[in-house]
C-alpha positions in Angstrom: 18.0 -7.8 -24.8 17.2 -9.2 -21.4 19.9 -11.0 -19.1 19.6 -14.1 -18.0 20.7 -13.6 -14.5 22.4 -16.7 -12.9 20.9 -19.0 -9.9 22.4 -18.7 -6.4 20.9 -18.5 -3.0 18.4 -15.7 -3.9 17.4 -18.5 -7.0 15.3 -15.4 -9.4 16.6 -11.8 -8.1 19.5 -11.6 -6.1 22.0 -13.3 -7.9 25.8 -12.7 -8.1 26.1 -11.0 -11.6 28.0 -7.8 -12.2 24.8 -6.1 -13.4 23.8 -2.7 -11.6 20.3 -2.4 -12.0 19.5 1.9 -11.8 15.8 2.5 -11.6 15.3 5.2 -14.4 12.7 6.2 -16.8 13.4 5.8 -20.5 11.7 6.9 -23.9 14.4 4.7 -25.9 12.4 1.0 -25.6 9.6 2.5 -24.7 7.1 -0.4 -25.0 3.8 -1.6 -23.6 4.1 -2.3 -19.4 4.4 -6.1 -19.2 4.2 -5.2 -15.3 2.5 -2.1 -13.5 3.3 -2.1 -10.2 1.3 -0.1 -7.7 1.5 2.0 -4.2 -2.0 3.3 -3.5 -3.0 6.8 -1.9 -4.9 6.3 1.2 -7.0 9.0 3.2 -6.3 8.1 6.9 -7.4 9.7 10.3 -5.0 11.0 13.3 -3.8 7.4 15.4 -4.8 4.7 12.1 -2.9 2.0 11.9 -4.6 0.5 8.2 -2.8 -1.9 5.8 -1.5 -0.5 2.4 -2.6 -3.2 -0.2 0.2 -3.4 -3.0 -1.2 -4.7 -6.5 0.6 -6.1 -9.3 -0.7 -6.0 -13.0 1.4 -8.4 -15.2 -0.1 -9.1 -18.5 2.4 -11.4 -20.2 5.2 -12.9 -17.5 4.4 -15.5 -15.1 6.2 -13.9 -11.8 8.3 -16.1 -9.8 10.4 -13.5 -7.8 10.5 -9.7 -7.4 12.2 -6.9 -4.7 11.5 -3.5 -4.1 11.8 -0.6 -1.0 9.0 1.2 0.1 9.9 4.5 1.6 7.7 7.2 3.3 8.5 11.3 2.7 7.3 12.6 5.8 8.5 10.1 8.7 7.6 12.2 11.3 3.6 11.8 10.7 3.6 8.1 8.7 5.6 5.3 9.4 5.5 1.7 8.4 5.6 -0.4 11.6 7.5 0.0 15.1 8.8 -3.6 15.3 11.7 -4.9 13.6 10.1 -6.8 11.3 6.5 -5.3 10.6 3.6 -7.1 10.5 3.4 -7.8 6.6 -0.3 -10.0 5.7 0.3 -12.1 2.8 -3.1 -14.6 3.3 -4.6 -14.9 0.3 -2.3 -12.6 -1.8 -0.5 -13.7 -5.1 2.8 -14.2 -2.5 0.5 -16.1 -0.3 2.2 -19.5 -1.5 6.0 -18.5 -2.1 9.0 -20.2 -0.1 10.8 -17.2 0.7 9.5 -13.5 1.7 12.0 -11.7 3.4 11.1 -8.2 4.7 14.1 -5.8 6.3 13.8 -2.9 7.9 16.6 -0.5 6.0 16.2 2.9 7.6 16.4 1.1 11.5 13.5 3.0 12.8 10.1 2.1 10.5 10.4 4.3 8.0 11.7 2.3 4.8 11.5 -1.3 4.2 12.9 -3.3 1.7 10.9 -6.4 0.4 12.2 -9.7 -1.0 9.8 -12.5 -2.7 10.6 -16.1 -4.1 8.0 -18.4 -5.4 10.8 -21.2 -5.6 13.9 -21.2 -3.0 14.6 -24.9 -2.5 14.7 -26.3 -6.3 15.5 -29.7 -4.9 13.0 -30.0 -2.2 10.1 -31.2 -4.6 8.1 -28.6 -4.5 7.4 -26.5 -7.8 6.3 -23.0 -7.3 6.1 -20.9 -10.6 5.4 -17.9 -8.2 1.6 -16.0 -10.4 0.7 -15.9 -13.7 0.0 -13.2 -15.6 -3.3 -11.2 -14.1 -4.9 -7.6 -13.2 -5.4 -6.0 -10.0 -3.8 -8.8 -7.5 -2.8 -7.9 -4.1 0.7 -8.8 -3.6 1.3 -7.8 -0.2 -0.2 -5.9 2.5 1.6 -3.2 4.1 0.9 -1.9 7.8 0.9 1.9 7.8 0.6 3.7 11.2 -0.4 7.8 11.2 1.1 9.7 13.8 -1.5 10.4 16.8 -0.5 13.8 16.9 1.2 14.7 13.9 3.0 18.0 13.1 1.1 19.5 9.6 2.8 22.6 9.8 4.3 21.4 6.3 1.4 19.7 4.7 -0.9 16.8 5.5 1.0 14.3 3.1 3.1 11.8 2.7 4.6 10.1 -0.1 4.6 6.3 0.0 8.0 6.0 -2.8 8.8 2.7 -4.3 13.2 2.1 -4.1 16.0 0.3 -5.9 16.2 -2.3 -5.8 13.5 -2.9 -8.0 13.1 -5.6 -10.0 11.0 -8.5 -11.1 12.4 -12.2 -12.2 10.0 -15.2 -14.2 10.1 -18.8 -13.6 13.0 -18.8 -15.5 15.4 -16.4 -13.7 15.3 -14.4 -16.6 15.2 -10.4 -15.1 11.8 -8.8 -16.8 12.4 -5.4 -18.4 16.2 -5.1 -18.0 18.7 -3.7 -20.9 21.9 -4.5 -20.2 25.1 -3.4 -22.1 28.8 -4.7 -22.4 30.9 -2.0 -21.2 35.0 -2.1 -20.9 36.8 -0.8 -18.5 40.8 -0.6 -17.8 42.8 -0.7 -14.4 46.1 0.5 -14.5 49.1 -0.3 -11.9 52.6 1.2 -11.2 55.1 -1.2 -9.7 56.5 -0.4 -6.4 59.2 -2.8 -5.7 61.4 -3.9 -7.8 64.2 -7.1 -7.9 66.2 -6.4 -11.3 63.5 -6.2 -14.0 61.0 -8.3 -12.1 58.8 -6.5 -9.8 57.8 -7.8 -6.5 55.1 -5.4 -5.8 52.3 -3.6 -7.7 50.0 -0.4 -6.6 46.7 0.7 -8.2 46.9 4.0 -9.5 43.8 5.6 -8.9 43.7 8.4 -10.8 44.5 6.7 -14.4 47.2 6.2 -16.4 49.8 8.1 -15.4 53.2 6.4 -15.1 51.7 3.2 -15.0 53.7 -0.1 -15.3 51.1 -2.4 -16.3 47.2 -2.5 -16.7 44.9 -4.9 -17.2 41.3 -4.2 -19.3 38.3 -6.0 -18.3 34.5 -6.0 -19.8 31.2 -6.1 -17.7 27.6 -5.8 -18.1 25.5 -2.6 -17.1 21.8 -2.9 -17.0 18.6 -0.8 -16.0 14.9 -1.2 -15.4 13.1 0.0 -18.4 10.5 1.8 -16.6 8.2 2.2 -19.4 8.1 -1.8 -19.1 7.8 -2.0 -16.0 5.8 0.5 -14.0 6.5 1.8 -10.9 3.2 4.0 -9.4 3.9 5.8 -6.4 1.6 6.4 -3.5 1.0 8.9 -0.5 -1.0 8.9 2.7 -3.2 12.0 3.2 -4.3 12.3 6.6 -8.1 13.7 7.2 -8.6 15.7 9.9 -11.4 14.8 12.1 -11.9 17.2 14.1 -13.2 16.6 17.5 -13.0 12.3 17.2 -11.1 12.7 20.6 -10.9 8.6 21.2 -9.5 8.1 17.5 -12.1 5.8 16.3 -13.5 7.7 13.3 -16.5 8.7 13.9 -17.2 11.8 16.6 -19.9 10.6 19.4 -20.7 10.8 23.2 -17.2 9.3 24.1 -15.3 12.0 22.1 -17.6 14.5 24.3 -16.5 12.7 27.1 -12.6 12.7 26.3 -13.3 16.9 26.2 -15.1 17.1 29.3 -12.5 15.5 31.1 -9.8 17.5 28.9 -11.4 20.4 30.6 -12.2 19.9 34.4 -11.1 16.5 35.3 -7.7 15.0 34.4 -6.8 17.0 31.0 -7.5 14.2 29.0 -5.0 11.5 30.1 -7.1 8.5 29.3 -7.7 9.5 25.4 -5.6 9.0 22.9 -6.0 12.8 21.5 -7.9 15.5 22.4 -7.8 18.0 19.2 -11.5 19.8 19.3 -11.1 23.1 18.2 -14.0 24.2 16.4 -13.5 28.4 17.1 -9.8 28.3 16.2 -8.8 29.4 20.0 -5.3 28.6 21.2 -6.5 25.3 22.8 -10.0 23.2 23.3 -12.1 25.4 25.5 -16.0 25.7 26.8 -16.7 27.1 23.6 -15.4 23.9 21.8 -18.0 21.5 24.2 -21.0 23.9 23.4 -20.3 23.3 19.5 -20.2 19.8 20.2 -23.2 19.4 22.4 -25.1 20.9 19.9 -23.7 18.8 17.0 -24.3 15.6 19.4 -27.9 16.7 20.4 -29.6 19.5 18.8 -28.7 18.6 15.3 -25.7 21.5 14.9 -22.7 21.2 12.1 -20.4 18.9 12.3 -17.0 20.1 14.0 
């Protein structure tokens, strides 16, 4: 069954319940997705800085709050922003007209964000925001992704763009979409430490169960996951092209990127582009043999680099 988490500050997701919500994949309930959320793959150059567009398909639940972290496998060539709080574009996106989107930066240094959305914060405030209804291919947030100007590919040219608990999606209602929860029991048991006569005046937890215990007390709580197969995490990646020879980092290779070269060479090594990486013959670095292959590419109608 689904829980009906209760309404606090965070009025749909983060609630105070004793329900631990662990992302896992399931065959059990396996059911049509009622939500399919998705991280694209990108192809980027060296130096981008594009937005990731992150789309929501919910084909039965109107969506009035949802959380998620969005983490990146290679940090050292793909980050997410270098401010505190990126740069997240939300105009004209199905959050475009919630109350409260919240966006922290969890790893301290760009590389894993966690995201927080309400359609509906202030209940008394007149306002009524139901957050989306149900719909295909919306883009819920945009996502600024930087690439590395000069990234180390020793160990591969991608990076994994990997959605995070917590996870989770809430409807108008508060009521948590695609949870299972359980009642579990549990027992804590206690040895007395101090004692007046037969009444003691101190108690200690026993950490390591019942042995020699005084007293316990048993308790009951609620366990829940995210039924994966209802609602659908995709996971994305960045794969960074390489250009070769696009010197000034603006994606296409022209006169400028000869420029950039030419000044790499003979003049002042380079300093005023953002890269020089032109090395059509597979020399140690960009040499003369690297400007002839691109004077002929620019002018007599050569390869490309």
């Amino acid at each position: 069954m689904e829980k009906r988490l209760s309404i606090g500050l965070y009025r749909y997701l983060f609630a105070s319940v004793t329900i631990a919500l662990v992302v896992i994949a399931t065959t059990i309930h396996a059911q049509t997705p009622r939500i399919i959320f998705n991280i694209p793959d990108l192809e980027v150059n060296r130096g981008d800085t594009v937005f990731l567009d992150v789309t929501i398909d919910n084909f039965q639940d109107t969506i009035a709050g949802f959380q998620f972290q969005l983490k990146t496998s290679r940090p050292d060539i793909v980050r997410f922003s270098t401010q505190s709080v990126p740069n997240v574009d939300t105009v004209g996106t199905l959050v475009g007209g919630f109350e409260y989107i919240q966006v922290i930066d969890s790893s301290s240094v760009g590389t894993q964000y966690w995201f927080r959305c309400i359609a509906n914060v202030f209940g008394v405030d007149g306002i009524n925001e139901r957050g989306f209804p149900p719909q295909q291919g919306g883009i819920a947030l945009r996502v600024p992704v930087i690439v590395e100007p000069l990234p180390d590919l020793t160990n591969g040219n991608v990076a994994d763009l990997i959605i995070s608990k917590p996870f989770d999606f809430s409807d108008p209602n508060a009521n948590s979409i695609g949870v299972h929860t359980d009642t579990l029991y549990d027992t804590v048991f206690y040895q007395c430490t101090a004692w007046a006569g037969s009444s003691c005046l101190n108690w200690s937890e026993l950490p390591n169960g019942d042995n020699g215990y005084d007293s316990l007390y048993a308790y009951s709580y609620l366990s829940g996951y995210l039924d994966t197969t209802i609602v659908v995490p995709v996971h994305g990646s960045v794969t960074i092209v390489e250009n070769m020879c696009d010197n000034d980092l603006n994606g296409t290779v022209d006169v400028a990127d000869l420029s950039c070269l030419v000044s790499y060479l003979w003049s002042s090594g380079g300093q005023n582009c953002p890269s020089v990486y032109c090395n059509t013959n597979e020399t140690p670095y960009p040499d003369v043999g690297d400007l002839s292959f691109l004077v002929n590419y620019l002018f007599k109608g050569g390869p490309k680099p």
